[in-house]
DRENDO-1510 file (C-alpha; in Angstrom, 1 decimal, always signed):
<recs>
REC; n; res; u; v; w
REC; 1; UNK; -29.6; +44.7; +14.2 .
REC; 2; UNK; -33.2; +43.1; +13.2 .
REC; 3; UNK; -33.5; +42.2; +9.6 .
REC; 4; UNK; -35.7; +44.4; +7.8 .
REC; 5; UNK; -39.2; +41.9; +7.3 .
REC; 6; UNK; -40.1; +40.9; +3.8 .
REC; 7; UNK; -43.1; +42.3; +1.8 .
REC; 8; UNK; -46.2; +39.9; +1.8 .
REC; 9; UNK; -45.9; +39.8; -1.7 .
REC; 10; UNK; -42.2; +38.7; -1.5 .
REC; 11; UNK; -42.9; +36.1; +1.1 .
REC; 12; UNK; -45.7; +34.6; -0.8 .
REC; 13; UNK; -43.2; +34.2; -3.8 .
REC; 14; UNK; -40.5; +33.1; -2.1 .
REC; 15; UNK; -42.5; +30.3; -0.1 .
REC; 16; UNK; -44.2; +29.2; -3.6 .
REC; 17; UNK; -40.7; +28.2; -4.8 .
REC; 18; UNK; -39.0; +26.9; -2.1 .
REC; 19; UNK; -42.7; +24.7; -1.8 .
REC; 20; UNK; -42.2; +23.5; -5.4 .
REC; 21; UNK; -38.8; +22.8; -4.9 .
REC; 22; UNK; -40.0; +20.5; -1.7 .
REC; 23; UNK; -42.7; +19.0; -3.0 .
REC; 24; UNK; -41.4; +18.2; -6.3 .
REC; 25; UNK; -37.6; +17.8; -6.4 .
REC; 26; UNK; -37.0; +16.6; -2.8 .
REC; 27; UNK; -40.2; +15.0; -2.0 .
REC; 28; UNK; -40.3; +13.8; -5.5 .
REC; 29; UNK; -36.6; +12.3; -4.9 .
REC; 30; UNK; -36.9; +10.4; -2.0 .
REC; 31; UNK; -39.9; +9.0; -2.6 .
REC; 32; UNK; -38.7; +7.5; -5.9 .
REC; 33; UNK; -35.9; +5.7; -3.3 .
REC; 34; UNK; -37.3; +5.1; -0.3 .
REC; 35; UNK; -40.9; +5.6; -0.8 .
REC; 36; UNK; -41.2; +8.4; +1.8 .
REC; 37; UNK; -42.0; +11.9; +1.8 .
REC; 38; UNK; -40.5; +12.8; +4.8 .
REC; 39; UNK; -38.2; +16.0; +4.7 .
REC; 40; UNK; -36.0; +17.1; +7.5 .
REC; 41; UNK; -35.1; +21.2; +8.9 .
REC; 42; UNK; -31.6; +22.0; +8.8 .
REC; 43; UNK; -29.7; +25.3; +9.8 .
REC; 44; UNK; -30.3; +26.7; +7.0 .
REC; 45; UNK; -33.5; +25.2; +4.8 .
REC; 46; UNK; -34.5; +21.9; +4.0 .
REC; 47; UNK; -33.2; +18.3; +3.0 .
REC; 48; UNK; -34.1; +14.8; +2.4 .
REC; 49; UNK; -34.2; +11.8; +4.6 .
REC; 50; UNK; -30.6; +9.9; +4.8 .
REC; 51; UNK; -31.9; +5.9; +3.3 .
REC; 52; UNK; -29.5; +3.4; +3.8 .
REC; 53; UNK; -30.2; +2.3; +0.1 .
REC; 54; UNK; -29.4; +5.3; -1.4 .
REC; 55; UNK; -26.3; +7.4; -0.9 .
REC; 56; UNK; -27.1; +10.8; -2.2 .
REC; 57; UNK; -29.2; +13.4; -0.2 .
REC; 58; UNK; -30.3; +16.4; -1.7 .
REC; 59; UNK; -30.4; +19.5; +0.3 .
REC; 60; UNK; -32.5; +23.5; -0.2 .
REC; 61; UNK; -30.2; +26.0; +1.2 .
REC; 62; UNK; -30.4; +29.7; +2.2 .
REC; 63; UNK; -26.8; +30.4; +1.3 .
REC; 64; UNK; -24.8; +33.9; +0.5 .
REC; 65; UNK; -28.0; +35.8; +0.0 .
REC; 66; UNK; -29.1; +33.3; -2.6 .
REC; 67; UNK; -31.2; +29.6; -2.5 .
REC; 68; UNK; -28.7; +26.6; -3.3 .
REC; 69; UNK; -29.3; +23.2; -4.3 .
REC; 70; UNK; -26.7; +20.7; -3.1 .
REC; 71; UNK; -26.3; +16.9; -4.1 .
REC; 72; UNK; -24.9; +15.0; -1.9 .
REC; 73; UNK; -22.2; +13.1; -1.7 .
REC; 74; UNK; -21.1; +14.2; -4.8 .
REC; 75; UNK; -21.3; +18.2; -3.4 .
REC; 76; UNK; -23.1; +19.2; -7.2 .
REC; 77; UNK; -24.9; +22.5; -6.9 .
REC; 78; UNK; -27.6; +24.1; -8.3 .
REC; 79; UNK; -28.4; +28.1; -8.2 .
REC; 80; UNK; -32.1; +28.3; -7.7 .
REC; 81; UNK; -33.5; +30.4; -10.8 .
REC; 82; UNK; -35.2; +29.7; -13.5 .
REC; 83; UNK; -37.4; +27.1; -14.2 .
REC; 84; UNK; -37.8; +24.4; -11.5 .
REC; 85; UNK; -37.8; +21.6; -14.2 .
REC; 86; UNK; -34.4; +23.4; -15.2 .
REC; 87; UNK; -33.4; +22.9; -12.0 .
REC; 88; UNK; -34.3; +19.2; -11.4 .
REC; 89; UNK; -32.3; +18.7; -14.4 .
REC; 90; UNK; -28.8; +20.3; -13.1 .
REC; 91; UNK; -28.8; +18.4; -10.3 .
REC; 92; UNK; -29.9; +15.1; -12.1 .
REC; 93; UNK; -32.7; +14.0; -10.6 .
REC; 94; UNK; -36.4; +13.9; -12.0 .
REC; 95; UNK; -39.1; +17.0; -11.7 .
REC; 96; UNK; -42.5; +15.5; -10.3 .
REC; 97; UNK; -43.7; +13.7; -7.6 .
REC; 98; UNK; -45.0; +11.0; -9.0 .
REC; 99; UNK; -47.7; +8.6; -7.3 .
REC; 100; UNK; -48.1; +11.6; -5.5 .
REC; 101; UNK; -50.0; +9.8; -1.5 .
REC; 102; UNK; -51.8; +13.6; -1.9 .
REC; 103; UNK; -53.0; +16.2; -4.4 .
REC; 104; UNK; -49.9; +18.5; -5.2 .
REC; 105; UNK; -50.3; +21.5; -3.4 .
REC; 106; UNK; -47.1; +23.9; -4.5 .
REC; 107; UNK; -49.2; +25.2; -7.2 .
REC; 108; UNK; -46.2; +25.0; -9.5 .
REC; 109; UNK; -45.1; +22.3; -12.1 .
REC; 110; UNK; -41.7; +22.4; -14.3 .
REC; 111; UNK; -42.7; +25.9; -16.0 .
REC; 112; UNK; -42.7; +27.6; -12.9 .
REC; 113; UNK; -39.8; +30.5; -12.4 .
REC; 114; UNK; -38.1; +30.6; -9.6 .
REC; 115; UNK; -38.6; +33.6; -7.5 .
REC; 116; UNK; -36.1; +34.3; -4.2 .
REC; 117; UNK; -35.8; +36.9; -2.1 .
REC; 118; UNK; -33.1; +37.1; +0.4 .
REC; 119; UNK; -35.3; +38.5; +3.4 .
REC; 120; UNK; -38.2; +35.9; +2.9 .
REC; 121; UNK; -35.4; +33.2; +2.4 .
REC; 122; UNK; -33.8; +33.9; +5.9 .
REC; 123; UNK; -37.2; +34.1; +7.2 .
REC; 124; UNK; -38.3; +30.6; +6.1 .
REC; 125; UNK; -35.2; +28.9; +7.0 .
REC; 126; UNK; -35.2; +30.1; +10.8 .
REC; 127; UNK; -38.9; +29.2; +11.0 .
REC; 128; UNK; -38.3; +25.4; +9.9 .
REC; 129; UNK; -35.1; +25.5; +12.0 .
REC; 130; UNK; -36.6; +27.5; +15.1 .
REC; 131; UNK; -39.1; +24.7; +14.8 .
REC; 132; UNK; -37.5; +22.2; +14.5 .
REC; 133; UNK; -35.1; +22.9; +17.3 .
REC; 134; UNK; -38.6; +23.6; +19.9 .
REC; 135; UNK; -40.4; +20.7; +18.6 .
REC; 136; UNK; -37.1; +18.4; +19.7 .
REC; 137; UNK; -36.5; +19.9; +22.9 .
REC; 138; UNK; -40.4; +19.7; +23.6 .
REC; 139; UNK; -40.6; +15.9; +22.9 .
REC; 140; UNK; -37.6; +15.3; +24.4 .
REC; 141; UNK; -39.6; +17.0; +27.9 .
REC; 142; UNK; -42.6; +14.9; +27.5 .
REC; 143; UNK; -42.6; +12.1; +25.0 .
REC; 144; UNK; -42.0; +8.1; +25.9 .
REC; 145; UNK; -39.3; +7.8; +24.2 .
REC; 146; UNK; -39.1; +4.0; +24.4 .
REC; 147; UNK; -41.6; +3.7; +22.2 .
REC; 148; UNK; -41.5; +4.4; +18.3 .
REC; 149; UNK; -39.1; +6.8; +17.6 .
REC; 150; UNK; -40.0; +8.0; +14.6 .
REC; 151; UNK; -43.8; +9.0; +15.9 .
REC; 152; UNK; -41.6; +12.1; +18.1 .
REC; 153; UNK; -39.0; +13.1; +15.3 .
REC; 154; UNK; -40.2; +16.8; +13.4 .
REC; 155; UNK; -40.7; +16.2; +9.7 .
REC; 156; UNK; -41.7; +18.9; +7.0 .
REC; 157; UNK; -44.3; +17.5; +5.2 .
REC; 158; UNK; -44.0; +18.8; +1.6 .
REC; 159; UNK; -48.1; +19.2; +1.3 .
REC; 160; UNK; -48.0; +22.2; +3.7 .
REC; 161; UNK; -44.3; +22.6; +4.6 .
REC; 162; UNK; -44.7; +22.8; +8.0 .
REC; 163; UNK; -42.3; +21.4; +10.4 .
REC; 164; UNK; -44.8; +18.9; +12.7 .
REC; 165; UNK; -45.2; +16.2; +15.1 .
REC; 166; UNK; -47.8; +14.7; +17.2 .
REC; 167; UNK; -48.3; +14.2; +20.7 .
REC; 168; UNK; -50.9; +12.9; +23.1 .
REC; 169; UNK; -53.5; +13.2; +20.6 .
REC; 170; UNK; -52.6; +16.9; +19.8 .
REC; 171; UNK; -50.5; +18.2; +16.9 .
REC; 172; UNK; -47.4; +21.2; +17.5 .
REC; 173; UNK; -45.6; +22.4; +14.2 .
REC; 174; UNK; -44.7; +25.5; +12.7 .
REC; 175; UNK; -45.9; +26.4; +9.5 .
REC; 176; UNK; -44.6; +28.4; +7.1 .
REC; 177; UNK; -47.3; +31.2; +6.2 .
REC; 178; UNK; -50.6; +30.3; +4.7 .
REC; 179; UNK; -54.1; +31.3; +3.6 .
REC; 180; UNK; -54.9; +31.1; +7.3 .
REC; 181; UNK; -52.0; +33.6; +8.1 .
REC; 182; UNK; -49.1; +35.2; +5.8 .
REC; 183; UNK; -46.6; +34.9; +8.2 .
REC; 184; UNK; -44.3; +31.9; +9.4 .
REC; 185; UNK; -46.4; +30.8; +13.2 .
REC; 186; UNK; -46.4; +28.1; +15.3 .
REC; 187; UNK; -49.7; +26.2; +15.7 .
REC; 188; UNK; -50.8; +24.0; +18.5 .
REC; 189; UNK; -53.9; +21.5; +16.5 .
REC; 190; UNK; -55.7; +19.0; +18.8 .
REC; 191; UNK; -57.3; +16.2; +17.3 .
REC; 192; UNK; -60.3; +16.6; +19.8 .
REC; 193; UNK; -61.5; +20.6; +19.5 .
REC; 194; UNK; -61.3; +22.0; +22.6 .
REC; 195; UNK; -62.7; +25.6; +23.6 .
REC; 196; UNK; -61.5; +28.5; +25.9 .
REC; 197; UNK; -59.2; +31.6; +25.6 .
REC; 198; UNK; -56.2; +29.8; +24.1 .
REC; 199; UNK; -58.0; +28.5; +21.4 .
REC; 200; UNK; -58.5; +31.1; +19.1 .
REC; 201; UNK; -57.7; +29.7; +15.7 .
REC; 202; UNK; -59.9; +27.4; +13.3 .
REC; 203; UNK; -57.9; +24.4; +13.9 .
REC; 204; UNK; -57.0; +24.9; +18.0 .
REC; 205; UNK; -54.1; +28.0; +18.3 .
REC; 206; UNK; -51.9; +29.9; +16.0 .
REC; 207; UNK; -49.3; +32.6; +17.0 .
REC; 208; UNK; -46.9; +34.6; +14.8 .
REC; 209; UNK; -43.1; +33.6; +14.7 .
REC; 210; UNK; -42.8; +37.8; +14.8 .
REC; 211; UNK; -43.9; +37.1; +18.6 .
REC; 212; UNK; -42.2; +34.3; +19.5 .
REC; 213; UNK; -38.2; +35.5; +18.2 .
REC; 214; UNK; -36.6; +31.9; +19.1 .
REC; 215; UNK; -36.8; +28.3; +19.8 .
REC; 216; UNK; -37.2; +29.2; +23.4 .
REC; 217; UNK; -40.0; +31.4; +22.8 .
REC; 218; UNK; -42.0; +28.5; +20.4 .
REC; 219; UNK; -41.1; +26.1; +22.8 .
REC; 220; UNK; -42.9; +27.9; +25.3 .
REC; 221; UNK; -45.8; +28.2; +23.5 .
REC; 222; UNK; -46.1; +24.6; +22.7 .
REC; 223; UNK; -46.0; +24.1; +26.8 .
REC; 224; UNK; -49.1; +26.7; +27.1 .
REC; 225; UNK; -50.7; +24.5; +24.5 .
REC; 226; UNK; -50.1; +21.4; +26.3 .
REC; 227; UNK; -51.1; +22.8; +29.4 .
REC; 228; UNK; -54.5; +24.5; +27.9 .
REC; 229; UNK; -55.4; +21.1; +26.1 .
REC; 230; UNK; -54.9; +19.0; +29.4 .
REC; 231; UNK; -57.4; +21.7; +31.1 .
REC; 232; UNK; -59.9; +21.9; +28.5 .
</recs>
C-alpha cells in the first residue's frame, strides 16, 4: 500500500527543519572538525562525514514516525522539536555554522521550531537514499575510478540539500523540493547548456521522484541524461 503523499505545505515545513538541522547542526559540526561540509545519505536521513580526528558522528534520522538525532559513538539522542538551538544543545554540540564557505540558506537560526511530519519525513529520507543509491550505481557504470575518488562519491551539500555529484562536465543529483519544484526530483545540470526535448528545465532537466518510484527508475533517468548531453 502507497503512502498517502504529504500536503505542500507540510513538505515545505518539514524540509525547512530537517535543512536547518543540516546546515547548522551537522554542517556546522563537521566543519568545526574537519573543516568540511560534506554530508552523507543514509537509509534513513542524513549524517556527517566519519574524520579520523574526530570520533563522534552525528546522524538525522526518520525513525518511529518521528525525526531523531543520534550522537555517535556515545548513541545520545535527541527528539527533534522545539527549538533547533534546543536541540544543538541536547546533543552537545554548537548551533551555527560558523565561517559559513556560503550564505546560509535554511532560512532558520536557533529560534526556529521544529516542525515534522511523518509523511514528508519518509518522503525526504527515500529521496536522499533513492539518490544516493542511483548516483553510486551510475558512477560506478561510467566513472574512472582510478582517479580521485572523492570527485564520484554523492554528497548532500547542506546549501541546497541535494544529494549530487559530477561527471564528464555534467551534474546528476536529486534534490529535495525547491522554489523550482515542490517536490523531491532528480535533476540532470550540464555545465555547458545544451538544447533539445530532454532539456526542459532552467538549469538542463528535472523530473519528479513521484515518476521515477526507485533507484532503478532515477538511475535510468540519469542514463537518458547522459545519453541526451553526449548527443546535443
Amino acid at each position: 500500500m502507497t503512502a498517502p503523499a504529504p500536503d505542500d505545505d507540510a513538505l515545505v515545513a518539514t524540509r525547512r527543519t530537517l535543512h536547518g538541522i543540516a546546515e547548522h547542526v551537522l554542517a556546522a559540526y563537521e566543519r568545526s572538525v574537519s573543516g568540511t561540509i560534506r554530508l552523507t545519505a543514509t537509509d534513513a536521513g542524513l549524517r556527517t562525514q566519519l574524520v579520523a580526528a574526530d570520533p563522534a558522528m552525528l546522524e538525522l534520522r526518520a525513525e518511529g514516525g518521528a525525526a531523531v538525532l543520534v550522537r555517535h559513538p556515545d548513541g545520545r539522542r535527541v527528539l527533534v522539536e522545539g527549538r533547533l538551538g534546543d536541540l544543538a544543545e541536547r546533543l552537545g554540540v554548537g548551533f551555527g555554522l560558523t565561517d559559513p564557505p556560503y550564505p546560509p540558506a535554511s532560512g532558520c537560526d536557533a529560534d526556529s521550531v521544529a516542525v515534522v511530519d511523518v509523511a514528508a519525513l519518509d518522503l525526504l529520507a527515500r529521496a536522499w537514499w533513492d539518490g544516493d543509491t542511483a548516483l553510486r550505481l551510475f558512477a560506478g557504470t561510467h566513472a574512472d575510478l582510478s582517479g580521485d575518488a572523492l570527485a564520484v562519491e554523492p554528497v548532500v551539500w547542506p546549501e541546497h540539500l541535494d544529494v549530487a555529484l559530477a561527471l564528464d562536465a555534467v551534474n546528476y543529483g536529486v534534490s529535495p523540493g525547491d522554489a523550482y519544484l515542490a517536490e523531491p526530483y532528480a535533476y540532470v545540470g550540464p555545465h555547458r547548456p545544451r538544447t533539445g526535448p530532454f532539456w526542459q528545465a532552467p538549469f538542463g532537466a528535472a523530473e519528479p521522484l513521484s515518476r521515477l518510484p526507485d533507484a532503478a527508475s532515477v538511475m535510468s533517468f540519469f542514463e537518458r541524461g547522459r545519453a541526451s548531453a553526449a548527443a546535443s
